[in-house]
N, C-alpha and C positions, 0 to 999 in steps of 0.2 A: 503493500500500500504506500510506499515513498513516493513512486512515480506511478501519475496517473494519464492516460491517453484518450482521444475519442475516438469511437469506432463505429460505425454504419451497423444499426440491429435488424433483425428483417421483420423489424415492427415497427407502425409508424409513431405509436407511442404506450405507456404501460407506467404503472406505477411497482415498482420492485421492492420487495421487502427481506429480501433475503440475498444474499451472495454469498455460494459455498465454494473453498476450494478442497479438491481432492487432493492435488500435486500440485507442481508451477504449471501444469499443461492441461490439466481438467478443470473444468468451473462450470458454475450453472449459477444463475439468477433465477430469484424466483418471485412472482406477484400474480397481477393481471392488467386485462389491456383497458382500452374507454371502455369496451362496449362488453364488460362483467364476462369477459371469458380471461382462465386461470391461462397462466403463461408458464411456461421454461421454458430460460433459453439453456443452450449449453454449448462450450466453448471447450474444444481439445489441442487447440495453439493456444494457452497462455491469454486469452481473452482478444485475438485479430480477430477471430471471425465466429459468428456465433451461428447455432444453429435452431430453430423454435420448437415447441409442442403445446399446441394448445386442446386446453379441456372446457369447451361450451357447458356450458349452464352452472359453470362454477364461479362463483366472483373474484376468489385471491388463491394463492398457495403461497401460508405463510413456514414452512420449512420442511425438511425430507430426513433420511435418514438411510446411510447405506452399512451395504452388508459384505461390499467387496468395491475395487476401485473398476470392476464389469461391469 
């Protein structure tokens, strides 16, 4: 968290409540978007490029929990 970047998400906006990391190279954000659907992004570079999943009819994910860095 020293140094921080901006990077293009493939959403056009979301409110995030959560930022996990697994290693320097696994990451996931987690909230939801305007329109009350729950978001993950997840990130395997280090946070360049993210990649989405969304769950409709959910309005937030406020945290997860793993069971292996699978």
């Amino acid at each position: 968290g020293n140094n921080w970047n901006n990077v293009n998400l493939p959403i056009a906006s979301g409110n995030f409540r959560k930022l996990v990391y697994r290693n320097s190279s696994l990451m996931f954000a987690l909230g939801g978007d305007d329109v009350l659907n729950a978001v993950m992004l997840k990130s395997t570079d280090g946070g360049t490029t993210w990649n989405d999943i969304y769950w409709s009819g959910i309005n937030t994910i406020y945290g997860m929990d793993f069971i292996s860095d699978d």
